[in-house]
N, C-alpha and C positions, 0 to 999 in steps of 0.2 A: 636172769643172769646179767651183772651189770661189768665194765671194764677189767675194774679191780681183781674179782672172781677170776674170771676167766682167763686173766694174765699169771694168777697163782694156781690155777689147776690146768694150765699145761707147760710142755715143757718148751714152749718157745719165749718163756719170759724173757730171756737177755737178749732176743733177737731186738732189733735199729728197728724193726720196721712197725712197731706198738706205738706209733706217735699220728694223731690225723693227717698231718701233712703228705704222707705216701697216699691218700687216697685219690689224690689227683695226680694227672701226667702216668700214669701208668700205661704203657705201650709196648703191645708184644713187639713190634718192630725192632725194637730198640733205640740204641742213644745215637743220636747222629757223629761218626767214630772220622776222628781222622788217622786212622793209625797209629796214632802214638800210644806209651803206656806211662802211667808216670807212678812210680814207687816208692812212697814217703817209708822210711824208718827213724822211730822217734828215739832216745837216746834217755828213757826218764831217769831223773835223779840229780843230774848234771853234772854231766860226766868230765873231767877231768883235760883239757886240752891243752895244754901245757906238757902232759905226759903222755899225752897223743901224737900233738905235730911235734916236735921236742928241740926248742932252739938250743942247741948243744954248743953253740961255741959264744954263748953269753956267758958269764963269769956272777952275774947277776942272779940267772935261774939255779946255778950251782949253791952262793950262797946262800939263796931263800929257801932252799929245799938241800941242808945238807945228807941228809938220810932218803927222801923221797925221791929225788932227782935219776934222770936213766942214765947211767954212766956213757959216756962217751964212748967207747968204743962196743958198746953194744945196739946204738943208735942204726938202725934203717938209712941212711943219708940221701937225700933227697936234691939240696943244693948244699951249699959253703956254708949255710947256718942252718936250718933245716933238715929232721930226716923222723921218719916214724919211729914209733915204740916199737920192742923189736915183736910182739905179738904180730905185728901187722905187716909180716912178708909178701901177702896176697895182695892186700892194699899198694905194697911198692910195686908189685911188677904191674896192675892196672894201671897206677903213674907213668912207669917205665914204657906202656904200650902206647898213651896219650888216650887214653879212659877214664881220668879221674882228673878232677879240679877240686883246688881245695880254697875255701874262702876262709881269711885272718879276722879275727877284732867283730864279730858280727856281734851287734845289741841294739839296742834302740835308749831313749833318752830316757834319763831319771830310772834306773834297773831295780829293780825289782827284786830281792833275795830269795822269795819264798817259791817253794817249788811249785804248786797250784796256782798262786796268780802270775807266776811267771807265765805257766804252761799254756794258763788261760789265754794271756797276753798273745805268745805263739801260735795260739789256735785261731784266735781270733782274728788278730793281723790287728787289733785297737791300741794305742798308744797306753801308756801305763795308768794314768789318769780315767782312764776309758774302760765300763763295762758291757763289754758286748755279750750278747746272746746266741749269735750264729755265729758260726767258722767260716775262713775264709774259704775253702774248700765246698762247705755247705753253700755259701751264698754264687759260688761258681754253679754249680747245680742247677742253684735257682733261675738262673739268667740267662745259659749257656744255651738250649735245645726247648723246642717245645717235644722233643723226643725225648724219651725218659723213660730208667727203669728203674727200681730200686737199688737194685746190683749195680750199679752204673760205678760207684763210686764204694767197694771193700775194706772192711778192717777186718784183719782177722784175728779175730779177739770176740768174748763174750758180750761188750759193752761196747757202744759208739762213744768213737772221740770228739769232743765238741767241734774240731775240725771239719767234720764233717757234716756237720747240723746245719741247715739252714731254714730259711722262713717258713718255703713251700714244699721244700725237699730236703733227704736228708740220703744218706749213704745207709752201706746193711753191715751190720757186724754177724761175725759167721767164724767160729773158729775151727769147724769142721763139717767141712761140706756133707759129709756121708750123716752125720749125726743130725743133724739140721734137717735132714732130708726124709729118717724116720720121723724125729718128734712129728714135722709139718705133718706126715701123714699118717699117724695112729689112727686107730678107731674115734676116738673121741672127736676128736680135730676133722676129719672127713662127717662125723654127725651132722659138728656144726657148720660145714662147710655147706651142707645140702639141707640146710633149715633155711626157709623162704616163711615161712608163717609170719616172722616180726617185724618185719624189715623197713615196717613203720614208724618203729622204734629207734630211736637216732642210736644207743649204747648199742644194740643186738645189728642195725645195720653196717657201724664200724667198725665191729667186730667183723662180720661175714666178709666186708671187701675186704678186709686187711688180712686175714687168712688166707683167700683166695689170692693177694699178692703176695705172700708169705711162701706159699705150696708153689706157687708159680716160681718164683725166683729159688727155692728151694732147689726142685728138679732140675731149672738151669744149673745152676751151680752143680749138683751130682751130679749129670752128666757129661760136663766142660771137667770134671775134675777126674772123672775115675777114665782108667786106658791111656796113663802118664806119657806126653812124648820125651820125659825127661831122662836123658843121658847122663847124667852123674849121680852119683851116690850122695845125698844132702847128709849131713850131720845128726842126732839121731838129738836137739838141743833143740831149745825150743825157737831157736831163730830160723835154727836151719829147717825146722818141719815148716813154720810161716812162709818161710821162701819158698820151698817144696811146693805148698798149695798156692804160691803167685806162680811159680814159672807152670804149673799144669794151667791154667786157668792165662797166662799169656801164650803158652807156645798151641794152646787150640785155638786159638784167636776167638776168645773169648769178649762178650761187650761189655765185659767190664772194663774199663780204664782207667780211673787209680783204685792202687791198691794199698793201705795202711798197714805197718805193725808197729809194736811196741815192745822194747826191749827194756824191763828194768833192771834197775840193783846200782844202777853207777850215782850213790850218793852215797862218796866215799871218806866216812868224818873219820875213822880208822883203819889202820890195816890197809891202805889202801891198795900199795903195788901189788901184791898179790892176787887182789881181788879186782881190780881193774885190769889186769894183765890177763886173766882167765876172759871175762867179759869180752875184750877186743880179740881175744881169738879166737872165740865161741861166733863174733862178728865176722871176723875177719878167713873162716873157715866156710863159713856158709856162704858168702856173698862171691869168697872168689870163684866157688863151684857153681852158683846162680849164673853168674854173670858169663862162664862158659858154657852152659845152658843154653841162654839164651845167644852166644853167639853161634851154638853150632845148630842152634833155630832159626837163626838168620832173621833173629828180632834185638839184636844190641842197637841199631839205627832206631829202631821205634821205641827204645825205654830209656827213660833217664830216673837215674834213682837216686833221693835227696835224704840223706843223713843228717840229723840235728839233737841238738838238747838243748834244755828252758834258759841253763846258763853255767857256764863254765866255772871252774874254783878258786882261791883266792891265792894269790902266789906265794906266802909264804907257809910252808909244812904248819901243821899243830903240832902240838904236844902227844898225841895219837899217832904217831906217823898216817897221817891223811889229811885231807885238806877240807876249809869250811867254803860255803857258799859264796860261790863269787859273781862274777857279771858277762863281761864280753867272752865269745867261744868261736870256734871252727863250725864249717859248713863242709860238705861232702858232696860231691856230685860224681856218679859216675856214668858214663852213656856211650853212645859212637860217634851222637853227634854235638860234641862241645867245640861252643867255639873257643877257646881258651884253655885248654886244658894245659895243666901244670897247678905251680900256686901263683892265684890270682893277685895278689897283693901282699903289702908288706908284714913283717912277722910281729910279734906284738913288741909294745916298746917297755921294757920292765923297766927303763930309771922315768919314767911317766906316768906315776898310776894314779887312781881316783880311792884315796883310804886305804892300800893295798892293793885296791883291783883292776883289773885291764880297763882302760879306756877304748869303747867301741869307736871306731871308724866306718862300719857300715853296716848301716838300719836293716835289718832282717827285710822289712815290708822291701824294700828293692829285690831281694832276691825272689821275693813272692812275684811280683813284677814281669822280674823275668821269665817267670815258669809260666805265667800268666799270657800272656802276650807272645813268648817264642815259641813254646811250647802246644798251652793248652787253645791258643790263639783266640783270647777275647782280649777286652779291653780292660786293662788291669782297674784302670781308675771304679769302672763300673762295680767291682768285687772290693778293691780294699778301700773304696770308699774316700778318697783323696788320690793324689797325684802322686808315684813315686818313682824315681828315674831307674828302668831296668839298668841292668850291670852287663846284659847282652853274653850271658852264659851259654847257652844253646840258640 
């Protein structure tokens, strides 16, 4: 039996942990935890920010989007120019409690339109010019603990996101803990698990340890997930089930410590308002019921959870009513312990743009930085591989 086989006749082929690299650092112990949790939600398509944070009393944003635009007086209001899409009343009263930070103008140089190397780009933390291989997340991994488990680092999704891919270690993708939990231990899978004959054999040996860390982190995860301490009713959408299985798996105090999803469809060329408005309240329904979860868990001080997309859309409507590929976006943070909470900076400037598009003001890799160093408490430089001045968000 060689790699190939054996990843197509069982049913853990989509599982993260089918790469060599998990066969080293694997420790029942676990990950050396300092309590925190950190909860990336990614935004694919690139979602529309403009019609997110919504500067309403520009005269500017009205004319570039005569039809697209959110009317003013259905605006969320936030400050004097500022205020959400009205999808997003959860999202206002988190602002309203001083739980949510919003970052303006986030890109990095020379941007990038396409959504894949954008995302790359994101994932990787590399400058545009730049093809990396490992995620910055991943190469946190790497460097972070000689404590390590697979689980350490969650998406819950079929597929790992290169985010979390690194040199020696990588994160686990797992989009159902209970399901995960059969496949790992069929009859077949338990065969191979207790075959010792080959192990001479370097294919049949990395096969054997990588199931046995497979079936291992398996059983973790089903038993951290099932006997919910979760108090709210999540949305029956596929965001709100993803959050469902982070706050089971945070409010056991579970070792896993980030956690990934991935929300698509906000790659909005038509039709937008409709379809973007559904979107942010399928978001905005689930996170505000997570996010009381977790405070009546008495874990909102230990999680900060970071909302993004690849790149934001271009400011003037199409011909579709919807908007094309643009550049600089919004950042989200929401937690207990921000330092800064409100909006961080200034609002985009629409009579300044670069061909249409928003001119960024500040480089993503800073807010990595921050999450880096205040948060996950390494040395950023070490991870994103140069020097970037955190922004001191948490």
């Amino acid at each position: 039996m060689n790699r190939r086989n054996f990843l197509r006749n069982t049913g853990l082929a989509s599982t993260s942990l089918f790469v060599p690299q998990f066969l080293s650092g694997y420790n029942r112990n676990g990950f050396a935890r300092n309590g925190k949790n950190l909860v990336i939600i990614q935004w694919s398509g690139g979602n529309d920010g403009l019609n997110t944070l919504v500067p309403f009393q520009n005269d500017l944003y009205y004319k570039q989007r005569p039809k697209l635009a959110i009317q003013k007086n259905k605006v969320l209001r936030l400050t004097d120019e500022l205020g959400f899409n009205p999808a997003l009343g959860g999202l206002k009263n988190l602002y309203e409690e001083g739980l949510l930070t919003v970052i303006n103008n986030v890109g990095y140089p020379n941007p990038v339109r396409s959504h894949f190397r954008s995302m790359d780009i994101w994932h990787t933390g590399s400058s545009s010019d730049q093809y990396w291989q490992t995620g910055w997340l991943g190469r946190y991994l790497d460097q972070a603990s000689s404590d390590y488990l697979p689980h350490t680092a969650l998406e819950v999704d079929e597929a790992l996101v290169l985010a979390l891919k690194g040199e020696n270690r990588s994160g686990f993708a797992v989009a159902n803990p209970d399901k995960l939990k059969k496949a790992a231990n069929n009859n077949f899978l338990k065969k191979i698990a207790h075959h010792h004959g080959h192990d001479h054999e370097e294919n049949v040996a990395y096969l054997y340890k990588t199931l046995i860390d497979t079936q291992s982190s398996a059983n973790y995860l089903y038993e951290k997930n099932k006997d919910s301490k979760r108090k709210g009713s999540y949305p029956s959408t596929s965001i709100g089930k993803d959050l469902a299985t982070v706050a089971n798996l945070i409010t056991k105090d579970s070792n896993t410590k980030i956690y990934y999803i991935n929300m698509g469809g906000f790659d909005t060329h038509a039709s937008q308002k409709n379809k973007q408005s559904r979107l942010l309240k399928e978001y905005n329904d689930a996170i505000k019921i997570f996010v009381k979860d977790l405070q009546e868990n008495n874990k909102i001080d230990d999680t900060l959870i970071m909302t993004f997309s690849e790149f934001g859309r271009r400011v003037k409507e199409n011909a579709s009513q919807g908007t094309d590929h643009g550049t600089a976006n919004n950042v989200y943070f929401i937690g207990g312990k921000l330092k800064k909470p409100g909006i961080l900076n200034e609002a985009p400037n629409l009579s300044s743009l670069d061909q249409g598009d928003l001119i960024y003001s500040v480089d993503f890799r800073r807010i990595y930085a921050s999450v880096l160093k205040n948060w996950l408490e390494v040395d950023p430089g070490d991870v994103l591989l140069s020097q970037f001045k955190p922004l001191g968000i948490v």
